[in-house]
C-alpha positions in Angstrom: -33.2 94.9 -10.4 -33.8 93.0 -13.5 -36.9 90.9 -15.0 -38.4 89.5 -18.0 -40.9 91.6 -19.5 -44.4 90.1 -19.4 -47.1 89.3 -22.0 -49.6 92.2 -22.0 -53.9 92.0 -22.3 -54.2 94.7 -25.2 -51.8 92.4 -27.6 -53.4 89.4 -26.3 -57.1 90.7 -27.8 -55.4 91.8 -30.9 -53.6 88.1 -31.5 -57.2 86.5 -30.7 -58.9 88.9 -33.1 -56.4 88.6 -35.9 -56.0 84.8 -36.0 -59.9 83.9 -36.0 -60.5 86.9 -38.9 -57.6 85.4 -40.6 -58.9 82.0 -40.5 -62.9 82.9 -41.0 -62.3 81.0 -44.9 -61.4 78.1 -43.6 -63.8 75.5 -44.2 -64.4 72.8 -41.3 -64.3 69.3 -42.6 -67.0 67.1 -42.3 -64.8 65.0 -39.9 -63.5 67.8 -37.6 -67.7 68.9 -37.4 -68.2 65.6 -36.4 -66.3 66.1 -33.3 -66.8 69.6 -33.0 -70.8 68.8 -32.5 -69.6 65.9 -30.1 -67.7 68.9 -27.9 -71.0 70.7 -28.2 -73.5 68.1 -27.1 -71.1 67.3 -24.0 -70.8 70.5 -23.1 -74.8 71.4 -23.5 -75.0 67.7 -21.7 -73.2 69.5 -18.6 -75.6 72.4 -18.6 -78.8 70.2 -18.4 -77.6 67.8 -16.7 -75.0 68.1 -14.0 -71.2 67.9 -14.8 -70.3 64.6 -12.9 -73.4 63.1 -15.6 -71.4 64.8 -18.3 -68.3 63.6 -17.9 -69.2 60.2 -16.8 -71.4 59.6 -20.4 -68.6 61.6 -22.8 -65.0 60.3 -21.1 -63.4 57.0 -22.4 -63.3 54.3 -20.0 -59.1 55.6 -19.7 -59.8 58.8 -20.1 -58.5 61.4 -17.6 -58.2 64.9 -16.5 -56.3 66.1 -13.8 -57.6 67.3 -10.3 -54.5 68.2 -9.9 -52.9 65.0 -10.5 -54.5 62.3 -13.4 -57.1 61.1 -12.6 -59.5 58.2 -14.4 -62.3 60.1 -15.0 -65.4 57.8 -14.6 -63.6 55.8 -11.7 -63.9 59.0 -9.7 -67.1 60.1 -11.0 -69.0 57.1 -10.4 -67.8 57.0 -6.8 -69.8 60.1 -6.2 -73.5 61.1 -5.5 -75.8 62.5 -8.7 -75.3 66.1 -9.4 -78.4 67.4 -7.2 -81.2 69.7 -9.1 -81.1 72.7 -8.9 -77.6 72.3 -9.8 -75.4 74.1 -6.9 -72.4 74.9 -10.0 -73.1 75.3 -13.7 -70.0 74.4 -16.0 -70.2 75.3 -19.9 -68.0 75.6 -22.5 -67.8 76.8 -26.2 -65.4 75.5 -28.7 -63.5 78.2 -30.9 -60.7 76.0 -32.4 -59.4 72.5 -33.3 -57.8 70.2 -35.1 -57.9 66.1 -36.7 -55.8 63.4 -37.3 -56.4 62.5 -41.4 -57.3 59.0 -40.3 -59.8 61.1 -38.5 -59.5 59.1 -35.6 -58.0 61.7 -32.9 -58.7 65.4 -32.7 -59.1 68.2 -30.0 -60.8 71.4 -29.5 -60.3 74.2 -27.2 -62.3 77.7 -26.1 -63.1 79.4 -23.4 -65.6 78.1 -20.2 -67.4 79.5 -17.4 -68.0 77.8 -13.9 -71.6 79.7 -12.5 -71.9 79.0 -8.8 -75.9 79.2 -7.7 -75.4 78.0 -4.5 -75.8 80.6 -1.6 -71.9 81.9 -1.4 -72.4 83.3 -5.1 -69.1 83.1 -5.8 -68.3 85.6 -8.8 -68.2 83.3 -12.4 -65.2 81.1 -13.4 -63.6 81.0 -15.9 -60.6 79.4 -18.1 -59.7 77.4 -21.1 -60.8 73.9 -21.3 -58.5 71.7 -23.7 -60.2 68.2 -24.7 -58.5 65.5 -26.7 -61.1 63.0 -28.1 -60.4 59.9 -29.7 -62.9 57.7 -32.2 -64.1 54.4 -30.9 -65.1 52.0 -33.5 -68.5 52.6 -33.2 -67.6 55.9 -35.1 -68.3 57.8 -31.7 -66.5 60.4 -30.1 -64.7 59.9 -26.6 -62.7 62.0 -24.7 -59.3 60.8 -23.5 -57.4 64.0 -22.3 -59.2 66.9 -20.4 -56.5 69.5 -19.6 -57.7 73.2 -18.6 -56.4 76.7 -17.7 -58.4 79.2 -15.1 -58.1 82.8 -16.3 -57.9 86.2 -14.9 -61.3 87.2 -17.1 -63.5 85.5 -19.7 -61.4 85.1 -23.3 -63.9 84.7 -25.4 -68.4 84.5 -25.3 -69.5 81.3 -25.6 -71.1 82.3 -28.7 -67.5 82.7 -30.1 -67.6 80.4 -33.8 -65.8 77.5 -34.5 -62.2 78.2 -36.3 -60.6 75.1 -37.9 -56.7 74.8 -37.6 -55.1 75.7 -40.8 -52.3 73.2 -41.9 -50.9 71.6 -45.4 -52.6 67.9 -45.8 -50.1 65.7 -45.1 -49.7 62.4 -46.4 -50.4 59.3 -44.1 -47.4 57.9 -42.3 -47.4 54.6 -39.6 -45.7 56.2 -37.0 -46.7 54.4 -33.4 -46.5 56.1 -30.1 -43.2 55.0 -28.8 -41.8 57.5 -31.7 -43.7 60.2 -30.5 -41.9 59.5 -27.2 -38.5 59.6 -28.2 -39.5 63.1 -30.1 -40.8 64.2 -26.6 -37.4 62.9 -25.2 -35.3 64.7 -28.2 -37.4 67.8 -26.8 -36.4 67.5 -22.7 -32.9 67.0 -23.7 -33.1 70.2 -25.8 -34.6 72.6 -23.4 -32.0 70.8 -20.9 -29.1 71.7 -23.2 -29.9 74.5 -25.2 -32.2 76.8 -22.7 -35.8 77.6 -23.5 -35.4 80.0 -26.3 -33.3 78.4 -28.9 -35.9 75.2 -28.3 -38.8 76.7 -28.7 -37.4 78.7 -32.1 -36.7 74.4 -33.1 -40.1 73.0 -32.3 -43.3 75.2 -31.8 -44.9 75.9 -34.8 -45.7 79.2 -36.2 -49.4 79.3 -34.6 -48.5 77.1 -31.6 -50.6 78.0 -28.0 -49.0 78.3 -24.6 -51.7 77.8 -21.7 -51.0 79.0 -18.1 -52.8 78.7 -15.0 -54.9 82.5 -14.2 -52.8 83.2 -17.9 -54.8 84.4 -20.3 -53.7 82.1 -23.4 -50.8 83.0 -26.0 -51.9 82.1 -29.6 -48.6 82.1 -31.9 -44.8 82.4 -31.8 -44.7 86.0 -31.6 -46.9 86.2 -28.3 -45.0 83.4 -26.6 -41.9 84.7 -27.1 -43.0 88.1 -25.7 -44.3 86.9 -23.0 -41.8 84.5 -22.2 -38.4 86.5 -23.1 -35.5 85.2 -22.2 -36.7 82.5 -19.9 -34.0 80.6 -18.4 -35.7 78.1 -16.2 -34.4 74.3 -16.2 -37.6 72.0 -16.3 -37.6 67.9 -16.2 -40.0 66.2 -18.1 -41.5 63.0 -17.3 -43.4 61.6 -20.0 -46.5 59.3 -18.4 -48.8 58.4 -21.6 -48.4 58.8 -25.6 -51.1 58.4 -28.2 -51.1 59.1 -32.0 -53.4 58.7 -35.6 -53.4 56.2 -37.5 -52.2 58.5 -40.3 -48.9 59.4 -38.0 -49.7 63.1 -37.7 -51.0 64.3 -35.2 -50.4 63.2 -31.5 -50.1 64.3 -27.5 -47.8 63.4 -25.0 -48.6 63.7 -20.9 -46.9 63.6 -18.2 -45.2 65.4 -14.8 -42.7 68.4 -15.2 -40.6 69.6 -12.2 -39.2 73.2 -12.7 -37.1 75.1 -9.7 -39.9 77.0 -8.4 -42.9 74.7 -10.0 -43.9 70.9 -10.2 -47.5 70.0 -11.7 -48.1 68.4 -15.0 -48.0 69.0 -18.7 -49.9 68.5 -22.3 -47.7 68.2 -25.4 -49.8 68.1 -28.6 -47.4 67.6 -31.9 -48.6 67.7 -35.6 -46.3 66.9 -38.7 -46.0 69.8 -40.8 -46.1 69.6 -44.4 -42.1 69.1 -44.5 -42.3 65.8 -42.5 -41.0 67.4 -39.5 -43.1 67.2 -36.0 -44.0 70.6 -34.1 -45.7 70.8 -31.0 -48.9 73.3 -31.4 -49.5 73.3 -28.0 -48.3 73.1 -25.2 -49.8 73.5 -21.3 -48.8 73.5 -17.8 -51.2 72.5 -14.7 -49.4 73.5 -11.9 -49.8 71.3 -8.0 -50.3 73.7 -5.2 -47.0 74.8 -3.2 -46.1 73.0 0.1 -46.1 75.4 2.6 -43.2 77.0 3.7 -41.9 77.2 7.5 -42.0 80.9 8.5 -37.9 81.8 8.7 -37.3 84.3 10.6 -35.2 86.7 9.9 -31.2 88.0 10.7 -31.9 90.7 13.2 -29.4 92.6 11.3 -30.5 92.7 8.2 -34.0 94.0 10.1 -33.2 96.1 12.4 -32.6 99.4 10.5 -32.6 100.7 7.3 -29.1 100.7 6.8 -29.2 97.0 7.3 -32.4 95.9 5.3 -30.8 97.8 2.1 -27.7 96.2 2.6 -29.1 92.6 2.8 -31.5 93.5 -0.2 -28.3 93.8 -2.4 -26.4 90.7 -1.2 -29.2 88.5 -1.8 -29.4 88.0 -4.9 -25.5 89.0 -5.6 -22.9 86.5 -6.4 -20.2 85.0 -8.9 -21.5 82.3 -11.4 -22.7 79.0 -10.1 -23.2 80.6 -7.1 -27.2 79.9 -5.5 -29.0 83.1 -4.8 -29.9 83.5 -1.0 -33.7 83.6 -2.0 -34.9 82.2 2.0 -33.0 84.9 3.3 -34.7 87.9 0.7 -37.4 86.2 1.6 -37.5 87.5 5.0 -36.9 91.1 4.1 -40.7 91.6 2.8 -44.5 91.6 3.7 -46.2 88.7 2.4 -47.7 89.9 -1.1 -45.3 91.9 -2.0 -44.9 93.4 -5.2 -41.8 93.8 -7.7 -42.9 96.7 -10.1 -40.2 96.9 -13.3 -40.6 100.1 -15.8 -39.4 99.9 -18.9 -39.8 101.6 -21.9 -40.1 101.0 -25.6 -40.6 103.2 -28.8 -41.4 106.4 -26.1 -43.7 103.7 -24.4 -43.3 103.2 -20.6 -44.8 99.7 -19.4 -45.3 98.5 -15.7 -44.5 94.6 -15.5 -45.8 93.6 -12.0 -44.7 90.7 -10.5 -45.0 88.3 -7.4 -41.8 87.6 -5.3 -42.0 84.0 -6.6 -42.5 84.7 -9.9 -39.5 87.4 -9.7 -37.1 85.0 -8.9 -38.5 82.3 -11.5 -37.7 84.9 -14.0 -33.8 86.2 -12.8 -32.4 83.1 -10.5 -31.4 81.3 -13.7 -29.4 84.1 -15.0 -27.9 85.2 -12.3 -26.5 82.2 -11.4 -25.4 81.2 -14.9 -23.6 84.2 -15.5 -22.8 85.7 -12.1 -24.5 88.9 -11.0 -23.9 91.6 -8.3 -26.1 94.5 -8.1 -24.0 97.4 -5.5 -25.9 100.3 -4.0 -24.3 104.2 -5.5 -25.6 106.4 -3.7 -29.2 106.6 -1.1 -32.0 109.1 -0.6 -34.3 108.6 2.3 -37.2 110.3 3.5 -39.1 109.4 6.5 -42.0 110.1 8.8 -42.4 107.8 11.7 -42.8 104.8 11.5 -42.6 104.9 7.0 -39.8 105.2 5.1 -39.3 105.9 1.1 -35.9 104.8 -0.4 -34.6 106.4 -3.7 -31.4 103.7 -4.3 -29.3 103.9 -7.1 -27.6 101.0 -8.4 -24.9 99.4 -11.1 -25.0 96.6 -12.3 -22.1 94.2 -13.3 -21.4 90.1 -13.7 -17.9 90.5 -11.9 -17.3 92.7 -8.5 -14.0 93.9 -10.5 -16.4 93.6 -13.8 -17.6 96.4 -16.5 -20.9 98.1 -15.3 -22.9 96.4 -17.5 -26.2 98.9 -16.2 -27.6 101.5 -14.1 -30.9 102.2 -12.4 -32.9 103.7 -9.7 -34.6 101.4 -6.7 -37.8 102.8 -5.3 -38.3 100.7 -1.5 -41.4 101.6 0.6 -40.6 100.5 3.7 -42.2 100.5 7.4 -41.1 100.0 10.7 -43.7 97.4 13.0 -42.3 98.8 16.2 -39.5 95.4 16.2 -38.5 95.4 12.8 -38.4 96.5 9.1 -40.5 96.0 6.8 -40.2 95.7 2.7 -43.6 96.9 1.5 -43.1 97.4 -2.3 -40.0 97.6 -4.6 -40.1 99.8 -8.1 -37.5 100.0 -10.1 -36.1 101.9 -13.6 -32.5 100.8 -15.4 -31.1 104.2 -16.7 -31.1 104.8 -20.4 -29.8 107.4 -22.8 -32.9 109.4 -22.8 -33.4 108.7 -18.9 -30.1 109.5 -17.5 -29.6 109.3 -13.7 -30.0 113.0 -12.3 -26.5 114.0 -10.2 -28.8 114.3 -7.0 -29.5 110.7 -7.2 -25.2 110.0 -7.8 -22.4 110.2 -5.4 -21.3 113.4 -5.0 
């Protein structure tokens, strides 16, 4: 089977570590403290006093965050009852980095927060990325128009984490309105539409852009976005819903809804000139809207019924000439809910284990396949069984044409049980052959 490799935690630390030591010398401007100590006091604000009293006093009259969908902040706020003392959840935040407008009339920050829960569940802490946007009223205040935010697998940083200023040429002023900004963002759809993912983002992140994904620990910088993401494939239309930029034309956001193949939710563009005069968005993040949920299929009874038959559908699924959709209802049927797609791979005598959902395993191949054509046909089988389990060795070629080159080879390891009326899928594992891992001759047709 084949995948895109994955970002992993132990590179993750070492980007975060490298990219605040590197940027320790930086000096925050009077202007950016000015709205880092306004992120502060709302965030110590929400801590004393209750987050709905928090949000309510710091939010712009239009300001919004999303819940999923946008929502006007204080409209909904007000419409509910005073946080109650004690205070059933505590939220808190830190920021660690951010940027301004040189008008010094928009900014943001960003860092890590917690979500304490002292009522009597106890539910173990929260915790995520928040991402504000605040914009200067004329009173010199700060308000907050954008509130975007990321859960995370683990904490990414102590709130005690210091402040790290964006570093970025000064650029000169230019009267650029938002409507420009939009037909950027447009220029940008039409690109990922046209040109695929990859050859996009090389155009239009910048060097020491961030990627924010929900329970995704956060990518910091064009090397750890494009590990992560590989050779992503997936088609996404954006809808642009609000745009907002400085006075001094360089720095800006975009919102709006996104629909992808497997996900809908909404989006957060932020774009900053750089010192060429060029526009390059420096980060970008996805809020996915929970899945509808699905009617239980149920299954062919032949491709359930034995193991013969379950192998056999496994393969034609998600085989097929270009152009061609994969038959992902039907794979769907062949596994226990929670199943898990385990791809090794090794680099530099390294062997990594990229574990992945069944949704997310199709996010990352149904592009591909069906852009290019792929069939995947079964070589040769070894099964062992006891009762009612069964382990699978099945090796495999690959190639983009029936009649095609093989263009791979690998083994598939399939855990499988029988319920006492039909098959069962339990885990797939799989290894592409390589020059130093050949394919033993027990494992090949004789």
């Amino acid at each position: 089977m084949t995948i895109l490799l994955r970002f992993s935690l132990p590179i993750f630390i070492l980007i975060i570590i490298t990219s605040v030591v590197s940027a320790q010398a930086q000096k925050t401007s009077p202007a950016l403290q000015s709205l880092v100590e306004a992120e502060r006091s709302f965030a110590k604000t929400s801590v004393i006093k209750g987050q709905r009293e928090a949000f309510i006093e710091y939010f712009a009259a239009d300001g919004i965050n999303f819940t999923p969908h946008p929502t006007n902040t204080k409209e909904a706020l007000s419409k509910r009852p005073p946080t109650p003392t004690p205070q059933p959840f505590i939220l808190n935040w830190q920021p660690v980095f951010g940027d301004i407008s040189a008008a010094g009339d928009l900014g943001f920050t960003t860092g890590p927060y917690t979500l304490i829960d002292n009522s009597p569940m106890k539910h173990p802490t929260g915790n995520g990325m928040y991402f504000s946007i605040w914009k200067k009223r004329a009173d010199k205040t700060w308000q907050v128009v954008v509130d975007f935010g990321v859960s995370t697998p683990q904490a990414v940083a102590p709130l005690t984490t210091a402040f790290t200023p964006a570093i970025h040429p000064t650029t000169a002023k230019t009267k650029v309105d938002a409507d420009s900004l939009l037909l950027l963002e447009g220029q940008y759809s039409q690109a990922r539409k046209q040109f695929g993912w990859q050859q996009t983002f090389e155009k239009y992140f910048s060097s020491d852009a961030r990627y924010y994904l929900p329970n995704t620990m956060p990518l910091i910088g064009k090397d750890a976005i494009r590990t992560y993401t590989g050779n992503d494939q997936t088609k996404i239309d954006y809808v642009p819903m609000k745009a907002d930029i400085a006075a001094s034309g360089d720095l800006g956001y975009v919102y709006g809804s996104f629909d992808g193949r497997l996900e809908k939710g909404y989006y957060l563009h932020v774009w900053r000139r750089n010192n060429s005069g060029q526009y390059e968005i420096v980060t970008e993040i996805y809020n996915f809207l929970p899945q509808e949920k699905k009617v239980s299929l149920q299954p062919r009874p032949e491709d359930v019924s034995s193991i013969d038959g379950i192998i056999k559908a496994f393969y034609e699924v998600i085989s097929g000439p270009a152009g061609q959709p994969r038959q992902w209802e039907r794979d769907s049927t062949l596994y226990v809910p929670g199943v898990r797609f385990i791809a090794l791979s090794s680099k530099d005598g390294k062997v990594k284990a990229t574990v992945m959902e069944h949704e997310k395993y199709i996010k990352a191949s149904n592009d591909v396949m069906v852009k290019e054509g792929f069939f995947e046909q079964e070589l040769h089988r070894t099964t062992h069984q006891f009762g009612n389990i069964a382990q699978v060795f099945s090796t495999y070629q690959e190639k983009l044409k029936p009649d095609g080159a093989v263009i791979g080879r690998g083994i598939n390891s399939l855990e499988l049980y029988f319920d006492g009326t039909r098959w069962w899928i339990s885990a797939v594992t799989w290894q592409d052959e390589s020059a130093a891992n050949p394919i033993p001759k027990d494992y090949l047709a004789h």
